[in-house]
C-alpha positions as CSV (number, residue, x, y, z in Angstrom):
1,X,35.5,17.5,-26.4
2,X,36.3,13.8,-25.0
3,X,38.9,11.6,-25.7
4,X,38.1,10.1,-28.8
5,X,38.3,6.1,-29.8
6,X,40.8,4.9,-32.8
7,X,40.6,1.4,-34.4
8,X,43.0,-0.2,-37.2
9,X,40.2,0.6,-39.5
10,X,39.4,4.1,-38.5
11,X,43.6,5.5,-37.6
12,X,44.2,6.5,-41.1
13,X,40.8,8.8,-41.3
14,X,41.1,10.5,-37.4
15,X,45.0,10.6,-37.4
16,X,46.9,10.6,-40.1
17,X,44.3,12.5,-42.0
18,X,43.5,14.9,-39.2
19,X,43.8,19.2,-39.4
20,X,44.6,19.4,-35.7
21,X,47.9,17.8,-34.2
22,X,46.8,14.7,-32.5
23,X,48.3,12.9,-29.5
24,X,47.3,9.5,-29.5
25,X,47.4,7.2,-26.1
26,X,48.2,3.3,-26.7
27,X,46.5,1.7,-23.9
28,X,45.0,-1.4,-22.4
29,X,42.1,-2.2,-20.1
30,X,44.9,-4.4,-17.8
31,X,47.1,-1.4,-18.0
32,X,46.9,0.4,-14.6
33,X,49.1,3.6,-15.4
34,X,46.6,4.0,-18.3
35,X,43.7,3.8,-16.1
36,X,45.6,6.4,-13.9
37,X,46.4,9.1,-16.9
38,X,43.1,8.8,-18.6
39,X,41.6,11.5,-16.4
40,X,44.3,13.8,-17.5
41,X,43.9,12.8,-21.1
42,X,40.1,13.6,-20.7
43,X,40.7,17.1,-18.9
44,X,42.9,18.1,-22.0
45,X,41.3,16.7,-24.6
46,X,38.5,19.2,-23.0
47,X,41.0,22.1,-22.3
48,X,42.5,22.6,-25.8
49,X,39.1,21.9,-28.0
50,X,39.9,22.8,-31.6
51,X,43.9,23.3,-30.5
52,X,43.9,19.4,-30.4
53,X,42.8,16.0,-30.5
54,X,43.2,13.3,-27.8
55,X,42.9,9.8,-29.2
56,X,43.1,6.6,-27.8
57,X,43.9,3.2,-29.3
58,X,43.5,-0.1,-27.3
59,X,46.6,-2.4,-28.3
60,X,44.5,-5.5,-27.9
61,X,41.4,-5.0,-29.8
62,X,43.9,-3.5,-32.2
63,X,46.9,-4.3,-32.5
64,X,48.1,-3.5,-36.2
65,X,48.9,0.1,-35.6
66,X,50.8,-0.5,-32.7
67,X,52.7,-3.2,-34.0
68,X,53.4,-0.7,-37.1
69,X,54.6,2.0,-34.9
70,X,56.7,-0.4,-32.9
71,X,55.0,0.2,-29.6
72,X,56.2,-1.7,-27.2
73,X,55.2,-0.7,-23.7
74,X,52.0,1.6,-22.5
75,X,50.8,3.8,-22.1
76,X,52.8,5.5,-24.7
77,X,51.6,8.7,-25.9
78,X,52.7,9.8,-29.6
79,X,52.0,13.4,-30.9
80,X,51.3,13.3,-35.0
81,X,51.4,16.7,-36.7
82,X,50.3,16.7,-40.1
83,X,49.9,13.0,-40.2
84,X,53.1,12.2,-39.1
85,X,54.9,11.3,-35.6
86,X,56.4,14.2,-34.2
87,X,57.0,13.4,-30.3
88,X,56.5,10.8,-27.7
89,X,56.4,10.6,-24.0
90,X,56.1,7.8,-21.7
91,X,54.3,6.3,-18.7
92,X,51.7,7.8,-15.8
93,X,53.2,11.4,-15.9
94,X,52.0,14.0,-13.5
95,X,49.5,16.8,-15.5
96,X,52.0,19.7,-15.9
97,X,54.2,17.6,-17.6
98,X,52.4,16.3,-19.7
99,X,50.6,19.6,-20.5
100,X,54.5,20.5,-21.0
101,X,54.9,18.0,-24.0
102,X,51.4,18.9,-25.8
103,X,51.9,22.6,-25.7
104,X,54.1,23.6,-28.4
105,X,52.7,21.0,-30.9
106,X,49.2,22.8,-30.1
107,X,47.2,25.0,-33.0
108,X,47.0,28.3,-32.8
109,X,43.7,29.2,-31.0
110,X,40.7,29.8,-33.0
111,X,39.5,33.3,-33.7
112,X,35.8,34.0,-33.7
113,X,33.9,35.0,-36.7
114,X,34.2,38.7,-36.9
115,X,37.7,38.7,-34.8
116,X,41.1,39.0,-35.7
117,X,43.9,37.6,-33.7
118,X,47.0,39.8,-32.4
119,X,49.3,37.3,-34.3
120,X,47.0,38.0,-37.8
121,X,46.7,41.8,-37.2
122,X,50.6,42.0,-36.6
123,X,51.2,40.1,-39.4
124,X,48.4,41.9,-41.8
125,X,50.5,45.5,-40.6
126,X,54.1,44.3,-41.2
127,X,52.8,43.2,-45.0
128,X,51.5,46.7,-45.6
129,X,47.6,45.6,-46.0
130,X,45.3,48.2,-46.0
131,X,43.9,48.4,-42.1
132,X,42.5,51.2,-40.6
133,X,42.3,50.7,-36.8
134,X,39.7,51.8,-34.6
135,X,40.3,52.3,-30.6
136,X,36.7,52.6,-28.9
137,X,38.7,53.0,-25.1
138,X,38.3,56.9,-23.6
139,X,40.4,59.8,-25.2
140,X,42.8,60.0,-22.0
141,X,43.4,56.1,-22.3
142,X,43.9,56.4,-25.9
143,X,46.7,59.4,-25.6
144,X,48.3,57.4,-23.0
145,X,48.9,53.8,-25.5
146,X,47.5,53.1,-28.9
147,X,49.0,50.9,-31.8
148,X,50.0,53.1,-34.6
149,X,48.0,55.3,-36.6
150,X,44.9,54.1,-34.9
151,X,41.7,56.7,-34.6
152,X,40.2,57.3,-31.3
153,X,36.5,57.0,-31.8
154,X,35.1,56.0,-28.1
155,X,32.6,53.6,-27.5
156,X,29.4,55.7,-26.7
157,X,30.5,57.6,-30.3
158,X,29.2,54.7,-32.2
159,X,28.1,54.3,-34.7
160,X,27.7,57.3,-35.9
161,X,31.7,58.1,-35.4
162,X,32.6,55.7,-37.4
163,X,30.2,56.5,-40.2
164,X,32.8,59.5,-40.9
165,X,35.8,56.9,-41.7
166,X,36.8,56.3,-45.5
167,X,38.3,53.3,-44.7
168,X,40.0,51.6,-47.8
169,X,40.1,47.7,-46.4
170,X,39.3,46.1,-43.1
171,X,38.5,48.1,-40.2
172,X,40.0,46.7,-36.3
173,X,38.3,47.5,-33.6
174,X,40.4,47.8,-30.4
175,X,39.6,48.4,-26.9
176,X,41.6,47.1,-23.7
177,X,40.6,43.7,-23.0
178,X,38.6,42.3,-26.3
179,X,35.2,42.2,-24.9
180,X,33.5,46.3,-26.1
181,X,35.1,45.9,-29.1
182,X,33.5,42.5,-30.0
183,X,30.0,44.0,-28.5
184,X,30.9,46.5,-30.8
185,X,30.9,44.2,-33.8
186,X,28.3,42.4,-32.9
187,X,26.4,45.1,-32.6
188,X,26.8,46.9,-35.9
189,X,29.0,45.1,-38.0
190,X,26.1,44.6,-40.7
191,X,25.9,48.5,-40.4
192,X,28.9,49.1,-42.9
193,X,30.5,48.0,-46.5
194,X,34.2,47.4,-45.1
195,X,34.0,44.4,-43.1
196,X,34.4,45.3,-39.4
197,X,36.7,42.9,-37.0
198,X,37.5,42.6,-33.2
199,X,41.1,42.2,-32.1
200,X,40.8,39.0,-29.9
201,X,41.5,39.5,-26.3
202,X,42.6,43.8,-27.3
203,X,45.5,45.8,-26.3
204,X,45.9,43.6,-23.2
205,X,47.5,41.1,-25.8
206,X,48.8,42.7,-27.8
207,X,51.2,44.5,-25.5
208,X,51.4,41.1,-23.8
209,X,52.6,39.5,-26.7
210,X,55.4,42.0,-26.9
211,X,54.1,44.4,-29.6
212,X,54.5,48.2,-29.9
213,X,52.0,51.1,-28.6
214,X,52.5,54.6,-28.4
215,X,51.3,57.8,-26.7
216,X,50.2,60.9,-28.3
217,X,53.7,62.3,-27.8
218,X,55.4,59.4,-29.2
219,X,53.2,59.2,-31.7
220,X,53.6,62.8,-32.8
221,X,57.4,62.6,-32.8
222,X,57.3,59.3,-35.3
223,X,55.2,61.6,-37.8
224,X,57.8,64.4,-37.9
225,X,60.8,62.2,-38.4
């Protein structure tokens, strides 16, 4: 997605009324460190599509904003967050930093229809929702690292596997990297009444992101505690 263009008329619609955080370069066509960082802008404004919106407002075709916002050199780069200011940086900055300033103000990634993202599924677990989880990955991978209380019914088992499950809620389908499992979903999520989901990006992530997973053994051990 490109760099989008803000007017005085149009800054209260795209900004202030945006979902996304939206960092918002005050510029000129004189201004040669805004020439300079414009590329950057462009390349981010691509990079984090639906994360966040790059915007740009041109001080001298309008100049009520900036004067509002007490702007008074450029380009200067304000971050707004739920239609208000939350940051601002400075100046022609190299790319990492300012990839630096827009990361943490970024939303969360958006998950695919028929996906569920580790941060959800975590979440869902530690309220007590009703999940039954599904890992498709081979029985020796499986007994090796699992999340808890998953059921080991291997890819070249479906669907018919599956068809045995009395799953109260949602089921998750796991495997190691995201990709059979969304297949997977794809493939035969129409097939069933409980609604059928992929965990985004798999265990990869979700050990990545710091979360528990057990062997057989451990797993065993927990259940007779």
């Amino acid at each position: 997605m490109p760099t989008i263009a803000v007017t005085d008329t149009t800054f209260q619609k795209d900004i202030l009324e945006s979902e996304l955080p939206v960092l918002v370069d005050f510029w000129a066509n004189w201004c040669e460190p805004c020439k300079k960082i414009a590329p950057t802008l462009e390349k981010l404004a691509d990079e984090f599509r639906g994360r966040l919106t790059v915007a740009k407002v041109d001080i001298d075709t309008n100049p009520r904003v900036p004067q509002a916002l007490r702007i008074q050199s450029i380009p200067t780069m304000l971050m707004f967050s739920g239609g208000r200011p939350v940051d601002v940086i400075q100046g022609a900055l190299p790319e990492e930093q300012l990839r630096r300033f827009v990361e943490p103000h970024l939303a969360p990634p958006p998950v695919a229809e028929g996906s569920i993202s580790v941060e959800l599924l975590a979440a869902s677990i530690q309220g007590g929702q009703p999940i039954t989880i599904v890992d498709v990955r081979a029985p020796v991978d499986f007994g090796r690292s699992h999340l808890r209380r998953a059921i080991n019914i291997p890819a070249d088992q479906w669907p018919g596997g599956l068809a045995t499950l009395n799953a109260p809620g949602p089921i998750v389908v796991v495997c190691r990297t995201g990709d059979t499992s969304r297949e997977l979903v794809e493939a035969h999520g129409e097939e069933f009444s409980s609604p059928l989901m992929a965990l985004e990006k798999g265990l990869l992530e979700w050990e990545g992101d710091g979360h528990p997973t057990y062997s057989n053994r451990e797993e065993a051990s927990l259940d007779e505690v």
